[in-house]
N, C-alpha and C positions, 0 to 999 in steps of 0.2 A: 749392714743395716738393711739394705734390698733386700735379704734372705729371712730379716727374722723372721717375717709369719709361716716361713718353709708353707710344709705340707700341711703342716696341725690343722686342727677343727679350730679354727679360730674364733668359729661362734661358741665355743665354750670354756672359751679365757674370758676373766676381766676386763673389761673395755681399759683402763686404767695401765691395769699391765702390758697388754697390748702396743699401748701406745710409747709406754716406757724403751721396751722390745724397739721400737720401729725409730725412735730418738726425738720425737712428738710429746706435746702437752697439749692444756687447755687451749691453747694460744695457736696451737699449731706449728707448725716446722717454720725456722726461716728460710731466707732467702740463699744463704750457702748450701744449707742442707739438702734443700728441692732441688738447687740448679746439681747437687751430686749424686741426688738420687737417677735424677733424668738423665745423667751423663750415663749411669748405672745400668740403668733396667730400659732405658728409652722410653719413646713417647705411649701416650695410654691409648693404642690404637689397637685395634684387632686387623687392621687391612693389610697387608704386606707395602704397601706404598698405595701413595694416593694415585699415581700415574706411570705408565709405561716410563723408562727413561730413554734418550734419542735414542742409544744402540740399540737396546731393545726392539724399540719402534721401529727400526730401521730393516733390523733383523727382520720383523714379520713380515717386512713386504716382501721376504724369499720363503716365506713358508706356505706358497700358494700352489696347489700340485702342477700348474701348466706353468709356473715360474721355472720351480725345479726342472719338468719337462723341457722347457728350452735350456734349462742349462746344460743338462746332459746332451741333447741334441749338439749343442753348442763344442762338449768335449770331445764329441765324436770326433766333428768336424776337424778339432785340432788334433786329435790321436791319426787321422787320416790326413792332416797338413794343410786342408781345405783353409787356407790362414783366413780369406776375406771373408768368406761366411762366416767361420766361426765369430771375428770381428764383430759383423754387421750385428749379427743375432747378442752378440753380448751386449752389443753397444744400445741396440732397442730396450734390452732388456734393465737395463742398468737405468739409461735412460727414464722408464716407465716407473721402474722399482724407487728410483730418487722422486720423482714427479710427485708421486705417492705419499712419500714420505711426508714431504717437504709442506703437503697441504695439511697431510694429519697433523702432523707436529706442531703447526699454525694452530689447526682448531684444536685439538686440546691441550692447548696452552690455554687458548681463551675461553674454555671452559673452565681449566682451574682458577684460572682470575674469576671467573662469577661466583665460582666453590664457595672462595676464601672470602668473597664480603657475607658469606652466610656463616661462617664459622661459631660455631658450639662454645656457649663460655659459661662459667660454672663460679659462683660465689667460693672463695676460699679462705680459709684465715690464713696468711703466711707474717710471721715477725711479728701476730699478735693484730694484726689488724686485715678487718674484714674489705677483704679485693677481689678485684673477676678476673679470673685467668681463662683461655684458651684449656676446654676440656682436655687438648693434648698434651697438656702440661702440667695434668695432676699429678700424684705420685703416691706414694703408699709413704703413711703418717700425714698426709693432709687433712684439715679438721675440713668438712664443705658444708656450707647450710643450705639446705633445702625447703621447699616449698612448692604450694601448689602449681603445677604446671611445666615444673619442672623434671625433665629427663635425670635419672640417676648416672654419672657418669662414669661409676667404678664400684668393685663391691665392699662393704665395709661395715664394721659396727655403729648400733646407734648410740648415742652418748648421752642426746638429751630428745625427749619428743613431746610435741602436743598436739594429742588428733591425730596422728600422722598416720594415713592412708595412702597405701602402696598398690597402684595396677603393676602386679608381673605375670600376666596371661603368655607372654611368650618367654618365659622361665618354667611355669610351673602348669600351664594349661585352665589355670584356675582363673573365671570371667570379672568375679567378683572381687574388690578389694579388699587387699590383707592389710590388719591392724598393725603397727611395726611400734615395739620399746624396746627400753636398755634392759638388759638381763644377761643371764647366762643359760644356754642350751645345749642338751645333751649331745656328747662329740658324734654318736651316731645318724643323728635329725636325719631325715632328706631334707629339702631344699625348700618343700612347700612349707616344713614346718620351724623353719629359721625363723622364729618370727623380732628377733632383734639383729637381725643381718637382711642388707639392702643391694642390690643387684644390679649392674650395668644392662642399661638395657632396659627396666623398670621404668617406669614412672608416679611420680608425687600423684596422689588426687586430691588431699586433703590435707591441712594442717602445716607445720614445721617439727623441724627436725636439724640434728649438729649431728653429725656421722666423722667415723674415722676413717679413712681411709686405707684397706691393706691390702688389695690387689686391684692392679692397674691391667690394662690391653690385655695379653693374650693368656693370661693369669687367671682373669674372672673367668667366674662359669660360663659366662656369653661366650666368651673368646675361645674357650675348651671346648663349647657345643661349635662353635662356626669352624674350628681346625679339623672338628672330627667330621662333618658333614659338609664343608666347605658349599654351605646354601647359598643356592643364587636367586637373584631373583626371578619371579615368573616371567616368560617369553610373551613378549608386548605382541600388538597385530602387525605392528608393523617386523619384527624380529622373524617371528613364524613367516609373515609374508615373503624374504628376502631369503629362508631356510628353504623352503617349497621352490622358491622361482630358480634357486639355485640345483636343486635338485631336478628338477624340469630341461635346465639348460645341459647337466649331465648328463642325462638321457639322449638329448637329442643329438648332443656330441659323440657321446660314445658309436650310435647308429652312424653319425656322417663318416667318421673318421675309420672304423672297420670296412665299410662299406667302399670310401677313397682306398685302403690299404690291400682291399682283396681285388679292386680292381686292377689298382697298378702292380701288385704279384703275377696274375693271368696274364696281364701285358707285359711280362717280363721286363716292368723298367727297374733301374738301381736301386738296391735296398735303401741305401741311404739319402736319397734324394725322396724315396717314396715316405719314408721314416720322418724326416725333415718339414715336410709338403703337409703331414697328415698330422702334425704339434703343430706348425703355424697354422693348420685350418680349425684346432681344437681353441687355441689361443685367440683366433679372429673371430669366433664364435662368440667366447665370455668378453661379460665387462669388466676388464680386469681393473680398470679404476674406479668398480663400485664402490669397497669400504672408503677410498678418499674422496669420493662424488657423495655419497652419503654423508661423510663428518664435516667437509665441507659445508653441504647445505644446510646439514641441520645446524653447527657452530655459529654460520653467518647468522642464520635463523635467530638463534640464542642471541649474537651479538646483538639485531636490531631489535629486539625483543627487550633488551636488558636497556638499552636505549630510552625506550617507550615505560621502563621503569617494572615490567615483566620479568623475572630472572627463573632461568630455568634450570633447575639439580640436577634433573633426569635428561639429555636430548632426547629419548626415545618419546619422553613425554609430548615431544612436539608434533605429533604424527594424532595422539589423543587427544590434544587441542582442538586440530583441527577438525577431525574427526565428530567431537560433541557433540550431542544433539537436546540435551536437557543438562540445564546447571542450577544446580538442588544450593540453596544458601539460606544463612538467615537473615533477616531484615536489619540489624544494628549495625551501624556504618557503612554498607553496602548499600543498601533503599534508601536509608534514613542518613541524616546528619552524621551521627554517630557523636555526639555532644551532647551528652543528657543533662539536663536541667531540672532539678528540684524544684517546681514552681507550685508547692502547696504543701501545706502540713496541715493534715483535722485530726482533731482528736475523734472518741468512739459518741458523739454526739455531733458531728458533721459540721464543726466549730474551727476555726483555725488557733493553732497550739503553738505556744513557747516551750511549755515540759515537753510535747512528744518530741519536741524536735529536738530540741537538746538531749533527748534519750539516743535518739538516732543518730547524732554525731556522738555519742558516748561510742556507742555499737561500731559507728565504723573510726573512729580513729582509732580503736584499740584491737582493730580487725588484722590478722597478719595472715591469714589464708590466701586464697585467692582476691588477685587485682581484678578490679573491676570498673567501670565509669559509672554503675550507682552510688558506689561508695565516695568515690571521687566527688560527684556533685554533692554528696550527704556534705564533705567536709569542708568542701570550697564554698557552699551556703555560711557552716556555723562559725567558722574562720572568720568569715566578710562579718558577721554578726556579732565579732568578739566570745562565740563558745570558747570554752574550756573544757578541760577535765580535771581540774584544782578539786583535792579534797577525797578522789577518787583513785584507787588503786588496782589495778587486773588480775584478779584471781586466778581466769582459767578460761577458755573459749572452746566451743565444741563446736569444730565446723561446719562450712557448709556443705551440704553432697547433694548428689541429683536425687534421692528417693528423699528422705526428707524436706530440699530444698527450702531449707532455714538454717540462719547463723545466731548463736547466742554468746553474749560474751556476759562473764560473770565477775564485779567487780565488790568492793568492799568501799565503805562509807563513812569518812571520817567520823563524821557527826552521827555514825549507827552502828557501833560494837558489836558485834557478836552476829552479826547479821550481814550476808549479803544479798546482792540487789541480780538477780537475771536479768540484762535487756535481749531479747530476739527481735530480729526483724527475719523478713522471708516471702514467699508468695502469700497472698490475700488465706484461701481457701488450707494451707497448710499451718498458717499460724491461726487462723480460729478454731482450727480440728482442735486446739491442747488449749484454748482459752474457755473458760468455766466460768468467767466474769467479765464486766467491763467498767470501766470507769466514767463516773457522771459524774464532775465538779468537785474532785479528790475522793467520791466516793463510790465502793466496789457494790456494782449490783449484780445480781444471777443474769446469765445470757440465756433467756429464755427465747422459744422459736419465733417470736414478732422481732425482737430485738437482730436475732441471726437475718434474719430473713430483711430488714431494715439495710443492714450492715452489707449486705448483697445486692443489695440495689442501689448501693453507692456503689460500689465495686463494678457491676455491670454498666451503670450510667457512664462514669468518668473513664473507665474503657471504651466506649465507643465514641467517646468525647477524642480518643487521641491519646490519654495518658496512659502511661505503666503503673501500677498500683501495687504497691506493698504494705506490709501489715505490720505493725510493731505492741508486741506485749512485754510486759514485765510480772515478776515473782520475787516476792522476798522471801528468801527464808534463811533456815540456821545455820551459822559459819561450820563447812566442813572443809576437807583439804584437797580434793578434786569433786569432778560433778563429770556425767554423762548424758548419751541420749535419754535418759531413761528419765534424767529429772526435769526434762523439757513436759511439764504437766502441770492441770491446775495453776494457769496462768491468768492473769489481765488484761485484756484487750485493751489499748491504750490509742490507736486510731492508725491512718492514711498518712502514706508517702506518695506526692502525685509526682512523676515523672512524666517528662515530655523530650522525647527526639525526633523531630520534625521530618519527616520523608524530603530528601532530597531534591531541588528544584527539577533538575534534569532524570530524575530514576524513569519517569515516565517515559522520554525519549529513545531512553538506554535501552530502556524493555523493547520499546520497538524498536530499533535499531538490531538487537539480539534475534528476536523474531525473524527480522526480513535476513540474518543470515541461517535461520531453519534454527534455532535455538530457545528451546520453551524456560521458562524461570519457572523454578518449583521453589517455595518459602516453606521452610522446615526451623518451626520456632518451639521454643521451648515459653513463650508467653501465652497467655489466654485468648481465647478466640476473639474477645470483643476489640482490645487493641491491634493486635492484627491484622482482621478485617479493617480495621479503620486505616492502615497505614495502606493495607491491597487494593482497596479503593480508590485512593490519590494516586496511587502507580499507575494505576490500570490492570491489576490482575481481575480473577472471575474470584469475586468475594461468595458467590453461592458454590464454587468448588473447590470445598475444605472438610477436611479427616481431620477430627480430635487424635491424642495419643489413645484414647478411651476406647474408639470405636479401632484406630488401627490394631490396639490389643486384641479385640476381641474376634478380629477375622486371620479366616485361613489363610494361608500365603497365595491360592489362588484367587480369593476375592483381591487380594492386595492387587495381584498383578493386574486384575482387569480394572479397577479404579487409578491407580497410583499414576499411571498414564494421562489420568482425567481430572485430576487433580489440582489446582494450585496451588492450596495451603494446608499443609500439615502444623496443626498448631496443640499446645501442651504435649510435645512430645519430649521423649526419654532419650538419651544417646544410643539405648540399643537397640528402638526404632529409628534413629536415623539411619544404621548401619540397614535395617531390613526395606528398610522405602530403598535405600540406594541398589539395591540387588532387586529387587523386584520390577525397577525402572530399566538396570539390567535384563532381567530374564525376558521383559516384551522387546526386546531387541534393541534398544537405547544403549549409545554412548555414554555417559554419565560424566559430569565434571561436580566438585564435591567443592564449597566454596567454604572454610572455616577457620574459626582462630582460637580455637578452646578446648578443654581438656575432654570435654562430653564430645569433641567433632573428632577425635584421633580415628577412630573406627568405622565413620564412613568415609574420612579421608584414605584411607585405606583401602577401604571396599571399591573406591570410585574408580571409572578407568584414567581420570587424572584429579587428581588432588591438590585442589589448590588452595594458599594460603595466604596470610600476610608481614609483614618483616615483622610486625611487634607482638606476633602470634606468641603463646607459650611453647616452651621448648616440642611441647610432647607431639602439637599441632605443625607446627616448621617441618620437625623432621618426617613426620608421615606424607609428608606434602610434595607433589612433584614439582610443581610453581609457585613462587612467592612472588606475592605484590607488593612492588614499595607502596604503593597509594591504595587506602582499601576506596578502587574506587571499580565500577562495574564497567564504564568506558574503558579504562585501562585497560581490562582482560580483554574488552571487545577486538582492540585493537590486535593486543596478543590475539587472539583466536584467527583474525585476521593475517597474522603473520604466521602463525602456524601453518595457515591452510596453503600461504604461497612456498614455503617451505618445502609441505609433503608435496605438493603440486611441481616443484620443480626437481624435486626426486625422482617421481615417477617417467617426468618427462625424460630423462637420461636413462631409465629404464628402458621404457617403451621404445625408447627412436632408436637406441643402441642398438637394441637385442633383436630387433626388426630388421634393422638396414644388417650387421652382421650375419643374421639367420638368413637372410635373401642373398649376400653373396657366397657366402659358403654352400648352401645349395645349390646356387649355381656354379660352382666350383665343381661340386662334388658329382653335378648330371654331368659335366661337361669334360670333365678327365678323360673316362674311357672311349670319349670320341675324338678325342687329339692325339696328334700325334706326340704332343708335350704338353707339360703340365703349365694349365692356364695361369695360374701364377708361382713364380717361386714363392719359398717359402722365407727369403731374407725378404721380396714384393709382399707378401702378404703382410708383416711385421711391420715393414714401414707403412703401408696403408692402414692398420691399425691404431700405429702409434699417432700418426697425421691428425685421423681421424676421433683420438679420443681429447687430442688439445682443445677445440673450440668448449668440448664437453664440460672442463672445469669450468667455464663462464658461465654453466645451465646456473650454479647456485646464485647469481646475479640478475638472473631474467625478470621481466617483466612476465606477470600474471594478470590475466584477464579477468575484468569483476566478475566474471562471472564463473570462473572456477573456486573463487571465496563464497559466492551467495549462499551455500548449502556444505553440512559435514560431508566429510570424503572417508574413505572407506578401500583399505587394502582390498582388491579384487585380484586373485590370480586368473581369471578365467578371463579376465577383461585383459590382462595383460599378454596372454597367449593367442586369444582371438586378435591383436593387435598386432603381435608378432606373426601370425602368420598369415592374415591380409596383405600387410605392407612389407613384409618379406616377399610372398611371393609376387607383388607387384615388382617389384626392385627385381624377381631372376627372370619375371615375363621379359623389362628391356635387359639384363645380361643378355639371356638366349638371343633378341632383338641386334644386339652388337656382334653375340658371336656371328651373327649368319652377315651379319655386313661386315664384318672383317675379313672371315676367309672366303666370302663368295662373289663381292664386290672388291676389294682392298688384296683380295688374295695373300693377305698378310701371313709373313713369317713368325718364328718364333717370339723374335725381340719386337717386332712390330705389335704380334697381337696382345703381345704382354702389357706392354709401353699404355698400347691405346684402353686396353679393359685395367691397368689401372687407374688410369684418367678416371674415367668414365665412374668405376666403382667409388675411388675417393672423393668427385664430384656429387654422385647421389649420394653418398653418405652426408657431408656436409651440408647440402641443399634440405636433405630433406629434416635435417632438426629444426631448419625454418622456417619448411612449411608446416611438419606436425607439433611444433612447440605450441601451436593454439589451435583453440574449435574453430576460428574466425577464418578466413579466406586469407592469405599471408600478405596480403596487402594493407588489413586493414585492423593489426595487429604488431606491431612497434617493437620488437626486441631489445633487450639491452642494450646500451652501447656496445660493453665489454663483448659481449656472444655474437654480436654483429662484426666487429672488426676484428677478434679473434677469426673468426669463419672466415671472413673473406681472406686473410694472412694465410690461413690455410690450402684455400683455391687458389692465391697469386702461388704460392709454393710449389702447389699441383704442377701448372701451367709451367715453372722453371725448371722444376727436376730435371725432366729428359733433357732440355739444352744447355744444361750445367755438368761438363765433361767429367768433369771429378767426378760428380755423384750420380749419373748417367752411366757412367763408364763401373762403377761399383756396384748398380744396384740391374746391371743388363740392360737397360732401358735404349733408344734412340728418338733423335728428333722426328716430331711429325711435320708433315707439309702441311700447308695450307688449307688445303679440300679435306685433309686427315684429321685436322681441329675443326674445322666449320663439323665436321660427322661428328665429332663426340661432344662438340657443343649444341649442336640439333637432338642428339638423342636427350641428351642433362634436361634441355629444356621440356620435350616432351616427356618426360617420367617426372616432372614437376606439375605440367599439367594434369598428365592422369594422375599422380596424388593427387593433388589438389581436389580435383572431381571425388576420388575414390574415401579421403577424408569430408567430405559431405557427407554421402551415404552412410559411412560407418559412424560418423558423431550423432547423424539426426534417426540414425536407429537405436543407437546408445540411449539417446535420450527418452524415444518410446519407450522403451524395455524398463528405462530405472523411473518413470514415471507411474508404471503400473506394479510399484513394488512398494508396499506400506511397511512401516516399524511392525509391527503385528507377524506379517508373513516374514518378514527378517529374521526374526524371534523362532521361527519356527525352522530355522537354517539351522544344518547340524552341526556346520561348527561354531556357529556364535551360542550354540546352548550348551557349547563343551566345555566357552569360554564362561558360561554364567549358570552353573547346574544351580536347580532351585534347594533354597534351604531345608 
C-alpha cells in the first residue's frame, strides 16, 4: 500500500482512484491502516533525526583536530613505552572530551523538550472522524483539511476546495498565490502548473480545502529538493562570529607552535618531548570547551526564558534578541487588549441597526476562512442577542485576502427562491469601492458624492474616536451555482461595524521600559491611520511620524531607508511592505525583531534578524518564527531580551578571559623556551593547567550580569575581541616574564622547581582573572555567582594541594614549595590582579568612548553588516 502512488504523475489520476490505490476513502484511513502505514514508510519527516544520539554526540567531541593531535601524541608516547605520559595526557583528554559531552547532552535534551511543546499538528480524518494528529504522523491515504493559516504538511490531491489559495513561493519561486481545485492534470505539468496538487512546505492563504494525501517526508518535492541541496540555514552573527574567532585563534597557533618547534630543533632537544611541548601549547591556546560553553549558555538561556513563558526554536536566535534594536509589531494584542468588542452597529444613515447586524453574524457565523477576533465579537454579540441563521442556507464564500480585503458569504433564502442574498463585510474604503447604492429605511438610493463623502466622515470621525470600522453591503441576485471576485459589484451599502480594543494599561510603561533598554517600537498595521494614531497616542508613540502603505508604495527604497528609521507608524500596509520596511530598517544598520501572528506576517518574519511570535499564531507564522510567546504580551519579550542579553554576555565573557589568559601564557611559553635550559612547562603541566583552568568556566553560563551590560543591544565584535586578547594576554606574559626573572635569578630554581612554581602562578592568574574581567565594575563591587565563585576557588584550594599531594606531585613532576616560595607566588597573583584591575579601567572607559561615537547610520555603512543586508 506505501508503494501505490510509486513514481506516477499522480497529479493525473483520479483523485478517487488514487485513493482506492492508497486503501483510503471519503472517511479516510483508520486507525490500523495509519499505524501500518507509519510502521511502513516512517514518520513524515524530511530531517534525518531530530537530534544527535549520545554516541554520536559523544563521538564528536573526538573530532576536534587538537583532540585527535593529543591522541596521536598520546600513541607515540605508548609506542615508545612513556606509560605515565601517555596516561596523563589520555586521561586530560578523556576527561575534557566526557566534561563536554555531558553538558551538551544536558542542553540538548532541553532543547528538545521546548521543541516538542511546539509541535506541528494537522486536522485529519482517521476512522471517519475529523482529529489533530502530530504532522509526523501523517501518512499517504490520509484525507487533511485545511485552511487559512495553515502549513500544508505533505504533498497530495485536492478533493474538495473553496477559495482555496495556496503561497508556494518556496516550490515554485512564484510570490503570488496559486488558485488550487480538483481536477486532473497533464502527467507532463511542472510543478508550477499542478494546480490541483498541494505541496509540503506550502501554505493556505485563503479558503478550505479536503486533500489526499500521497507522499509523506522524504518523498515530497520539498524532501527531494532538501536531499539534493541538503540547505542549511543562513550563518547567524553570532555563527560567522565564532567561524572568524576561530580562524584567528588558528593563525596565531600555528605561528606560536612552529616557531616553539624550530627553536627546540636548533636547540637539539628531543623530538618527542618538543613534539609533545608544541600540541599541548596548540591545545592551551584554544577553548576547547567552547561548543559546550556555548550550548550550555545559550540552553540555560533558553531554559530561563521558557520559564518566563519565552520559548526559543532556534538558540542561535538568542544572540538576535539581544542584539535588537528596533521591534516592528502590530498593535492587536500586543498594545491593545486584544479583546475586541463590537460596541455599535449603524446602518448607512448613522442610525443604530437590528438587520445590519444580524447581516453581520450571517457573514461571520457562516465564515470558515481565516480565524479572526472580529468575527468572534460579530458572533459572541448575536449569540448574547438570540441571532440565528434559521431559514438560511450557505451557498458559497469567496474569501478574504490582502488585495481585496473583504469577505463575502453567499447564502439562499428560504422565503426567496431562485434568488440569492451576497452579505460582504470588509475595510470601510474597499467595500464602498463595489457599492453603487445605499440603503435609507429598506430603500435603495444612488450613492451619489455627498452621500460618499457623508459616509467618510463617519468613518474618519469614529477612527479617531478609538474604534475599528468595517463596512457591510449586500446584493441579491439570481440563483447560480458558484459566484467569484468578479460578482462582488453593484452592491448596497447597508452601514458600520464599530470595533473597540482598548490599548493596554501598561503598553505605555513597556514602551519605555523597551526604550531605556536601546529598543525603538515601530507599529506596522495593516488598519487605517485615524484608529492607529489614536491607539499611538495613549501609548506614547510620535503620532506625527507615520507612512501610509500609499506613500511607502510610491518611494524608492532609498527614501525608505532614510525615513523608516524615523518613523513610528507604518499604517494601511500590505504584507509585502512589511517585508520591505523590515530590510530597509535592516539596511541603516538596525538589528530588527519581527513581532507577528498571521499569515500576511510570514515574510517579514522571515526577513527579521529574529522573528517572533505567539503560541496561538497560525501555523505558517509559528514556524517562520524564531521565538514564541506563551503570553502575547510585550513585558514578556522584555524580559526575554533581557535574558538574551545575559546569555550573549556570558558567552563572550568565557570567550574573551579564555582566549586572553591562554594567549598570554603560551606566549610566554613560547619567548621563554629558547632561553632555558628546559622547557617551562611540560606538556602533561600544561594539559592539567588547562583542564583546571577550564572547570570554574562551565559556571560562566550561571553568572551574574551587570545591568548595565543589558541596558543596550550587544553586537558580535571580533576586533573587540582580539584587542581584548591581546591587552590582557600580554599583561598576563609582562608578570610570566616578572616570575621568570624571580625564579631563576632570586630562587635560582631548578627544573622541577620552576616548573611547580610558574604553574602556580599561571593557573592562579587564570582563575583570578575571570573574576576580575567578568565585569566593567572594579571586582569588588560586582557579585559573581555563587556557582562561578566556589567553583574558582575549588580550583585555587587544588592549585595550592597538587605539589604536596605525593601521588599527584610525583606524576605530574612537580615539588613542594617553602614558605617564602608561596608568599612569592602569592605576591606576584596579587599584583597582576591589581595591574588588571587598573588596566581593565582604561580599556572598558575607552571602549566606551569609541562605541558612543558610533551611530546606526555609520553602522549601516560597515561592510560586513551591508553584506548581511544588501539593498533590495
Amino acid at each position: 500500500m506505501a508503494d501505490a502512488a510509486g513514481d506516477t504523475s499522480y497529479w493525473h489520476q483520479d483523485a478517487a482512484d488514487m485513493a482506492a490505490a492508497l486503501g483510503s476513502g471519503r472517511g479516510g484511513l483508520s486507525s490500523g491502516q495509519a499505524a501500518a502505514q507509519l510502521a511502513t514508510i516512517g514518520p513524515n519527516s524530511v530531517e534525518d533525526a531530530t537530534r544527535l544520539s549520545a554516541f554520536r554526540l559523544l563521538l564528536r567531541q573526538f573530532e576536534s583536530p587538537l583532540v585527535l593531535i593529543l591522541v596521536f601524541a598520546a600513541t607515540i608516547s605508548l609506542i615508545l613505552q612513556q606509560w605515565v605520559d601517555a596516561g596523563i595526557i589520555l586521561a586530560i583528554v578523556l576527561g575534557s572530551s566526557l566534561l563536554s559531552f555531558f553538558q551538551e547532552y544536558r542542553a540538548s535534551t532541553a532543547v528538545e523538550e521546548l521543541k516538542r511543546s511546539l509541535t506541528l499538528t494537522s486536522r485529519v480524518l482517521r476512522d471517519g472522524m475529523d482529529r489533530v494528529f502530530p504532522v509526523s504522523q501523517i501518512v499517504p491515504g490520509d484525507v487533511i483539511l485545511l485552511s487559512a493559516g495553515n502549513l500544508i504538511p505533505a504533498d497530495g490531491l485536492v478533493i474538495e476546495a473553496q477559495d482555496f489559495l495556496v503561497s508556494e513561493a518556496s516550490m515554485t519561486g512564484e510570490s503570488f498565490p496559486v488558485e488550487k481545485r480538483p481536477g486532473i492534470i497533464a502527467a507532463q505539468a511542472p510543478i508550477a502548473e499542478r494546480t490541483n496538487t498541494v505541496f509540503l512546505g506550502s501554505s493556505v492563504r485563503s479558503g478550505t480545502a479536503r486533500v489526499l494525501v500521497v507522499r509523506t517526508g522524504r518523498r515530497t518535492e520539498f524532501g527531494t529538493i532538501a536531499a539534493r541541496l541538503r540547505a542549511r540555514q543562513p550563518e547567524t552573527d553570532f555563527a560567522r562570529g565564532v567561524r572568524q574567532f576561530g580562524y584567528l585563534l588558528m593563525r596565531v597557533m600555528v605561528l606560536i607552535v612552529l616557531f616553539v618547534l624550530t627553536v627546540n630543533f636548533l636547540l637539539d632537544r628531543p623530538v618527542m618531548e618538543s613534539l609533545l611541548f608544541a600540541a599541548a601549547l596548540a591545545v592551551g591556546l584554544s577553548p576547547e570547551l567552547l561548543p559546550a560553553i556555548i550550548s550550555v549558555t545559550l540552553s540555560a538561556g533558553a531554559r530561563a526564558m521558557s520559564k518566563r513563558g519565552v520559548i526559543v526554536r532556534r538558540l542561535d536566535a538568542i544572540e538576535n534578541l539581544g542584539s535588537m534594536s528596533v521591534l516592528c509589531t502590530d498593535k492587536t494584542g500586543t498594545l491593545t487588549e486584544g479583546t475586541i468588542v463590537l460596541c455599535e452597529v449603524l446602518d448607512a444613515t448613522h442610525r443604530p441597526s437590528d438587520a445590519v447586524r444580524q447581516l453581520a453574524y450571517v457573514n461571520a457565523a457562516f465564515e470558515t476562512g481565516i480565524e479572526n477576533p472580529l468575527d468572534a465579537a460579530i458572533v459572541a454579540v448575536g449569540e448574547a442577542a438570540g441571532l440565528s441563521t434559521a431559514g438560511l442556507t450557505k451557498i458559497d464564500e469567496i474569501p478574504y485576502d490582502f488585495v481585496r480585503r473583504r469577505l463575502t458569504i453567499v447564502v439562499a433564502q428560504k422565503d426567496v427562491p431562485g434568488q440569492h442574498l451576497f452579505v460582504t463585510k470588509g475595510a470601510f474604503g474597499e467595500v464602498l469601492d463595489i457599492c453603487t447604492t445605499f440603503d435609507r429605511d429598506g430603500t435603495e438610493v444612488m450613492l451619489d458624492a455627498a452621500t460618499r463623502s457623508d459616509l467618510k466622515t463617519v468613518f474618519k470621525e469614529r477612527g479617531e474616536q478609538g474604534f475599528r470600522v468595517l463596512a457591510l453591503a449586500t446584493r441579491s441576485v439570481a440563483a447560480q451555482p458558484d459566484y467569484d471576485r468578479a460578482d462582488e459589484r453593484e452592491m448596497v451599502f447597508r452601514g458600520f461595524l464599530m470595533f473597540l480594543d482598548p490599548p493596554k494599561p501598561e503598553a505605555k510603561q513597556t514602551i519605555r521600559n523597551l526604550a531605556q533598554l536601546g529598543i525603538a517600537i515601530k507599529v506596522i498595521s495593516g488598519d487605517n491611520r485615524h484608529v492607529t494614531a489614536h491607539m499611538a497616542e495613549a501609548v506614547g508613540l510620535d503620532v506625527g511620524a507615520m507612512l501610509t502603505g500609499e506613500e511607502v508604495a510610491g518611494m524608492k527604497d532609498e527614501a525608505l531607508w532614510h525615513l523608516a528609521p524615523r518613523t513610528d507608524l507604518f499604517v494601511e500596509i500590505d504584507p509585502q511592505q512589511k517585508e520591505r520596511i523590515v530590510r530597509a530598517l535592516q539596511r541603516t544598520g538596525h538589528s530588527v525583531g519581527y513581532l507577528g501572528d498571521g499569515i500576511n506576517d510570514a515574510p517579514a518574519l522571515h526577513a527579521a534578524d529574529v522573528g517572533i511570535s505567539v503560541a496561538e499564531a497560525v501555523d505558517v507564522a509559528r514556524e517562520s518564527a524564531d521565538i514564541i510567546l506563551l503570553s502575547r504580551d510585550l513585558d514578556v519579550l522584555r524580559q526575554g531580551i533581557e535574558d538574551g542579553r545575559r546569555t550573549f554576555a556570558n558567552t563572550l565573557k568565557y570567550i574573551s578571559i579564555t582566549t586572553s589568559a591562554n594567549f598570554g601564557n603560551m606566549i610566554s611559553m613560547a619567548l621563554a623556551a629558547p632561553f632555558l635550559p628546559f622547557l617551562p612547562l611540560a606538556a602533561k603541566q600544561i594539559l592539567l593547567n588547562n583542564f583546571l583552568s577550564d572547570l570554574p568556566s562551565l559556571a560562566i553560563s550561571s553568572d551574574n550580569v551587570d545591568p548595565e551590560r543589558v541596558s543596550g543591544p550587544q553586537r558580535w565584535n571580533l576586533r573587540d575581541i582580539q584587542r581584548f586578547m591581546i591587552v590582557f594576554g600580554l599583561i598576563s606574559s609582562v608578570f610570566d616574564l616578572l616570575t621568570f626573572g624571580v625564579l631563576l635569578y632570586v630562587f635560582h630554581a631548578g627544573q622541577a622547581l620552576f616548573q611547580t612554581s610558574w604553574f602556580m602562578i599561571s593557573l592562579l592568574t587564570e582563575l583570578a582573572v575571570v573574576l576580575v574581567l567578568r565585569t566593567h565594575k572594579p571586582v569588588f563591587r560586582s557579585a559573581p555567582s555563587r556557582l562561578l565563585l566556589w567553583s574558582t576557588l575549588a580550583a585555587a584550594a587544588a592549585t595550592f594541594a597538587i605539589p604536596f599531594l605525593r601521588a599527584v606531585s610525583g606524576l605530574f613532576g612537580f615539588v613542594p614549595l617553602s614558605a617564602t616560595e608561596l608568599t612569592a607566588v602569592v605576591a606576584i597573583v596579587g599584583a597582576y590582579i591589581v595591574a588588571t584591575e587598573i588596566a581593565k579601567a582604561w580599556f572598558f572607559q575607552a571602549e566606551t568612548t569609541a562605541s558612543s561615537q558610533t551611530t546606526p547610520t555609520s553602522r549601516g555603512a560597515d561592510a560586513d553588516h551591508g553584506e548581511r543586508h544588501p539593498p533590495e
